[in-house]
C-alpha positions as CSV (number, residue, x, y, z in Angstrom):
1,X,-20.6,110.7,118.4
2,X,-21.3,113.0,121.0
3,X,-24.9,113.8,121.5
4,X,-26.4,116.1,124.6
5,X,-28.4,114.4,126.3
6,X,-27.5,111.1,125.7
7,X,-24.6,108.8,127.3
8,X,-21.6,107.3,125.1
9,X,-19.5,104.4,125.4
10,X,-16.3,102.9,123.7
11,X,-17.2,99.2,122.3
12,X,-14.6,97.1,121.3
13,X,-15.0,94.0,119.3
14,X,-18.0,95.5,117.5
15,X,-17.5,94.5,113.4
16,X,-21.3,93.4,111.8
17,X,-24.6,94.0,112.1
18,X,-25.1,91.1,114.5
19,X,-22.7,93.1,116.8
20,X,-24.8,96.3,116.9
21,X,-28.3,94.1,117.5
22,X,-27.0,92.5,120.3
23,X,-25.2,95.1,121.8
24,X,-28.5,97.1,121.6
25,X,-30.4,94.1,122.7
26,X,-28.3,94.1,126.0
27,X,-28.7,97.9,126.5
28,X,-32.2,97.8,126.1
29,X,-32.8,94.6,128.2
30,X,-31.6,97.6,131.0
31,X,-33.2,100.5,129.7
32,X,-35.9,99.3,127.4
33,X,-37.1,102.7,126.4
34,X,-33.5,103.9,125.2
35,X,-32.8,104.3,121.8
36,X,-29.3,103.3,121.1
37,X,-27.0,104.3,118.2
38,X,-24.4,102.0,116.8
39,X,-21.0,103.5,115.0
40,X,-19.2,100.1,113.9
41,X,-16.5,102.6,112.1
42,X,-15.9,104.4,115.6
43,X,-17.0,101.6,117.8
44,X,-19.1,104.1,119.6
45,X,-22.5,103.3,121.3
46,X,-24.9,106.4,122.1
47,X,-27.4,105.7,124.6
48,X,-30.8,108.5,124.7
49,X,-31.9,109.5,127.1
50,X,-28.7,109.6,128.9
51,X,-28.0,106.7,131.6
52,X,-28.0,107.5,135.4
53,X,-25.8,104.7,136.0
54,X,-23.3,104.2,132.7
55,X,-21.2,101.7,135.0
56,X,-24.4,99.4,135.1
57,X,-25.0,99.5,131.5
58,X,-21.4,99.7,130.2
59,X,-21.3,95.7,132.4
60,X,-24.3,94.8,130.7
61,X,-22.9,95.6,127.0
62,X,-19.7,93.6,128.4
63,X,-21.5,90.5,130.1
64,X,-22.7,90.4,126.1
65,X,-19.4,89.9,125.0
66,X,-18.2,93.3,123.6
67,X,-15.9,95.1,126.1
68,X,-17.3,98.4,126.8
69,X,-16.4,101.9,128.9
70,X,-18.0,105.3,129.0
71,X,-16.3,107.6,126.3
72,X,-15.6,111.2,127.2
């Protein structure tokens, strides 16, 4: 899931719909304009616009409970 423009992160624990809602819930408690793209097969997140701080958003996703790291 790379997209231009937009950041991407490695999720883990990620398996069901209530995953992706409230891993989307904690990105856009941070950036509540973003629209945010689950893969469950993947476990990739993409976040558009891209972030200017991943790190921040990347601990917000794990703080919710699914571990999370910028992908390449």
């Amino acid at each position: 899931m790379t997209t231009s423009g937009a950041t991407n992160f490695l999720v883990e624990g990620m398996n069901c719909g209530k995953c992706a809602a409230r891993v989307t819930k904690a990105i856009q408690a941070q950036a509540p304009h973003a629209q945010v793209e689950v893969d469950l097969a993947s476990k990739r997140v993409s976040v558009t616009p891209a972030s200017p701080d991943p790190e921040a958003l990347a601990q917000a996703i794990t703080e919710a409970g699914y571990p999370a790291r910028p992908a390449a």
